[in-house]
N, C-alpha and C positions, 0 to 999 in steps of 0.2 A: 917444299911442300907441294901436294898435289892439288890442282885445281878445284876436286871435290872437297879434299882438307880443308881449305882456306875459304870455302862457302860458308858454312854456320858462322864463322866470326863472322863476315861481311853483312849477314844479315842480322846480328845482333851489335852493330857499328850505330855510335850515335849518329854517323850524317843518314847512315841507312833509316834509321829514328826518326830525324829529325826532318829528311823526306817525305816520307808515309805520312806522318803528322801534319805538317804542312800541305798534303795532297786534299785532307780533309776537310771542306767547306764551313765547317764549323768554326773555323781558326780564320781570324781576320786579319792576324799578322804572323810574323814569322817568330816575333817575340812570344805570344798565346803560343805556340806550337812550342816555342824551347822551355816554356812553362810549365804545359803539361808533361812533356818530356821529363822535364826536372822532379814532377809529381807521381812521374808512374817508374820512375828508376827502380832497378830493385837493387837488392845488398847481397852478401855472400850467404847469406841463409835462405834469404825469401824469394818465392819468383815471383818476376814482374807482374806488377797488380793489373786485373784485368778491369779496361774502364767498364767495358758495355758492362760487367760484372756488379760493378761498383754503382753506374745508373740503377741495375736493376733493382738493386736492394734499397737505394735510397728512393726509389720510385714507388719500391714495397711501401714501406716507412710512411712515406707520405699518401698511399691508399689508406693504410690501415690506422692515419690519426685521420683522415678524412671522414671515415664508415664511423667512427666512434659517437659521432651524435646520432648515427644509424640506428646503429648497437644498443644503444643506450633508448632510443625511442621506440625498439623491438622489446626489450627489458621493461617497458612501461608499459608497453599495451601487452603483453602478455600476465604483469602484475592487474593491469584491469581488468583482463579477462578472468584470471583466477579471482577478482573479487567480485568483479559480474556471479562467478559462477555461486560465490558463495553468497550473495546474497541474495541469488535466485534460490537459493537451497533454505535458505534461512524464512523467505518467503514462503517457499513450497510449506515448509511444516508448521509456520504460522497459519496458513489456508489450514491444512489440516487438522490442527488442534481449533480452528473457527468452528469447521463443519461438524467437529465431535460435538462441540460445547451448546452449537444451533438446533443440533437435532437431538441433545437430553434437553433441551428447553422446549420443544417441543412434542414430548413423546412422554415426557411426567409431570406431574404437578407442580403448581409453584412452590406447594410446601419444601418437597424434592429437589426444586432447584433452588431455594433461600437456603438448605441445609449444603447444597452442594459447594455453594460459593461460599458458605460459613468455613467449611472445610479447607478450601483453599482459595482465598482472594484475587489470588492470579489469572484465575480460568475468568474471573469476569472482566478485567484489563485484557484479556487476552480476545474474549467476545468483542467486546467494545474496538480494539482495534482492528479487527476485522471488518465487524459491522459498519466500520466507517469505510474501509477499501472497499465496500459493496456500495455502499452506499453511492459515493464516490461517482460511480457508473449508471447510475439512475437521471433519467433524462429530468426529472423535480423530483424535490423533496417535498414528504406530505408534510411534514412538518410546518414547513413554510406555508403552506395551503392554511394549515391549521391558525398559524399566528397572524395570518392577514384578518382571518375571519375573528378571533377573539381579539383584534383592536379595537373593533366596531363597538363591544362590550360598553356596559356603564362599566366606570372607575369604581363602582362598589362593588361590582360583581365579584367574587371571589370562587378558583379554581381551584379543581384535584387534579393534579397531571400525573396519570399513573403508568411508569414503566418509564419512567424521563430521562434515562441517561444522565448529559452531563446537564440538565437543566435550563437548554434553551429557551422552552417555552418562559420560563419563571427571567430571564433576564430579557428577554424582548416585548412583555407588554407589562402595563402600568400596574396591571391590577394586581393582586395577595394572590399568590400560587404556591402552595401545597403540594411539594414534590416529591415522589417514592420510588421508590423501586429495591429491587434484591441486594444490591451495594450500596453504598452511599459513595458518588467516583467526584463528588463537587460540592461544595459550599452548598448548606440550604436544603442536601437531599435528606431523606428521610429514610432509613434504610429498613424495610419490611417487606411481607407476602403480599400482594394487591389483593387477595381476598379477605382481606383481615387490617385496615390504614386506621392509625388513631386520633380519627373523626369521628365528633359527635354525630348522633343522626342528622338527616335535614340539615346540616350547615352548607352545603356547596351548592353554587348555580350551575356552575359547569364541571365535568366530569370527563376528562379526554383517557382515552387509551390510542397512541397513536405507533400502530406496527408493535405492539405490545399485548395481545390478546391471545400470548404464548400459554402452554401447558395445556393439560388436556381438562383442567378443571375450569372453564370459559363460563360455565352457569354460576360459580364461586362469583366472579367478578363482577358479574352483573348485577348479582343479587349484592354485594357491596357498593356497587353504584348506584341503585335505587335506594339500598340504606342512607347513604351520606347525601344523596337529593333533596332538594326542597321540589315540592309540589310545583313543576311549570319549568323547574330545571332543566336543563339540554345535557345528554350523555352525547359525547363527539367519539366517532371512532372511522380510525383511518387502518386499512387494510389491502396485502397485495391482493390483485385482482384473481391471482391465482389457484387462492385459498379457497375458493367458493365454485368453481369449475361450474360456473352456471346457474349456481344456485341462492344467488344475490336476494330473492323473493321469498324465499324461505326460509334465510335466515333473518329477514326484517318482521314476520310472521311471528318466527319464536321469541325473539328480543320482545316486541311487542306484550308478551304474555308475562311478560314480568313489572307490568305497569309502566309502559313505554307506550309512546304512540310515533310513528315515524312521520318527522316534520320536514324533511330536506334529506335529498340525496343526489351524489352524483359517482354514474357507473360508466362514463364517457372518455374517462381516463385508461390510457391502455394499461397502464401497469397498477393503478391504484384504485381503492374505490372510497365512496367519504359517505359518512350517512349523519345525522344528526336525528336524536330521538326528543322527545318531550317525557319528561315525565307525568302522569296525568293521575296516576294511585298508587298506592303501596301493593308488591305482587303478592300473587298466593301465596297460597303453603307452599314449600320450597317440595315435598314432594309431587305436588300438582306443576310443579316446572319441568319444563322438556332441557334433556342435557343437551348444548350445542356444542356441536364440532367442527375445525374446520379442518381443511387439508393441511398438513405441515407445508412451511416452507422450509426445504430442504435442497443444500447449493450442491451438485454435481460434481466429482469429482475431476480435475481438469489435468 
């Protein structure tokens, strides 16, 4: 054989093998080298297995069980996101089925809106949970305003809370509270139109409308609340500051002429205003009354 003949065998020779191997820093002995030697032999079908080959794929292996808690916590925040998204969506159209239901309560009568939430009970769950996300965002609640000042009350004094939602006023102080409004959404409410509550004449001392002096029919209410007054009684009414654009004096004027006399106010509130009336007569003739209006409060679309 020729020189070049007898090359390829020489270099496919196990001491040729087991050289190179042993050259290899990796191998601590010569036994590790005839080891691996033994491990990478090939057969008469297969060619010799390639190690760096065989790292690589097991080095694969081992990236890709590694990223799997990756993987997995990219699959979860991307599941949050899509639930983020959907319950920004789910929000979005609660706000807007708010602002529909805020602005026909402001824009027609209470008759209008007792028949509208007769109609479907939902729009006023759906008001309510709104009104509370608003609420929510208010630096105080008048409410609260309202129930420090009716502690003060004698324990016999008995209340009309009218437009009371879920009946806070009626569980935070001692006294008999009489509560109404267009749903009944609590224990205790009294489900009717505020211009029309069934109360004897003259039974109530105090008479609250607190951010409830909705619909466009506001002389209705009043001339209800002077009905169910006793003589000396206090009509309380709490109002954003908004609704009146200045005109705080004028509308204590017109209340006034329904046999009111204004006894306390306070207009120092940025967002709220408070007044407290007396009742001191029985008012005119209901067409010798001035109709009041106030501005709606109506929420922006965002």
């Amino acid at each position: 054989f020729s020189q070049d003949q007898q090359q390829p065998a020489l270099e496919h020779s196990p001491i040729r093998k087991r050289k190179k191997l042993f050259s290899n820093k990796s191998y601590e002995s010569l036994e590790d080298a005839d080891q691996s030697l033994d491990e990478t032999t090939t057969d008469s079908v297969h060619p010799r297995l390639n190690k760096s080959r065989i790292r690589e794929i097991l080095s694969s292996s081992k990236i890709e069980s590694d990223e799997k808690p990756v993987n997995d916590k990219v699959l979860e925040n991307v599941n949050n996101k899509k639930k983020s998204f959907l319950d920004k969506a789910k929000e979005k159209l609660a706000t807007g089925r708010f602002r529909y239901i805020n602005e026909m309560l402001y824009t027609q009568t209470s008759a209008q809106s007792a028949k509208m939430f007769k109609d479907d009970k939902s729009m006023f769950d759906a008001y309510h949970q709104g009104f509370q996300l608003q609420a929510g965002a208010w630096p105080v609640d008048p409410l609260d305003t309202i129930i420090s000042a009716c502690l003060h009350l004698p324990d016999s004094a008995v209340l009309a809370d009218m437009g009371c939602g879920e009946a806070r006023l009626a569980r935070s102080i001692p006294n008999t509270v009489h509560s109404f409004d267009l749903v009944s959404s609590a224990p205790g409410v009294i489900q009717c139109d505020m211009s029309k509550v069934p109360l004897p004449d003259e039974s109530m001392d105090v008479v609250v409308f607190c951010l409830s002096l909705m619909g466009t029919n506001i002389k209705d209410f009043l001339l209800e609340a002077a009905r169910i007054l006793k003589i000396d009684g206090i009509l309380k009414i709490a109002e954003l500051e908004s609704r009146f654009q200045g005109q705080e004096n004028d509308f204590i004027k017109d209340v006034e002429k329904f046999g009111f006399q204004m006894n306390w106010k306070n207009l120092k509130n940025q967002y709220f205003v408070f007044f407290d009336f007396k009742k001191v007569k029985e008012p005119k003739s209901r067409k010798k009354l001035p109709s009041i209006s106030l501005k709606p409060c109506l929420y922006k679309k965002r």
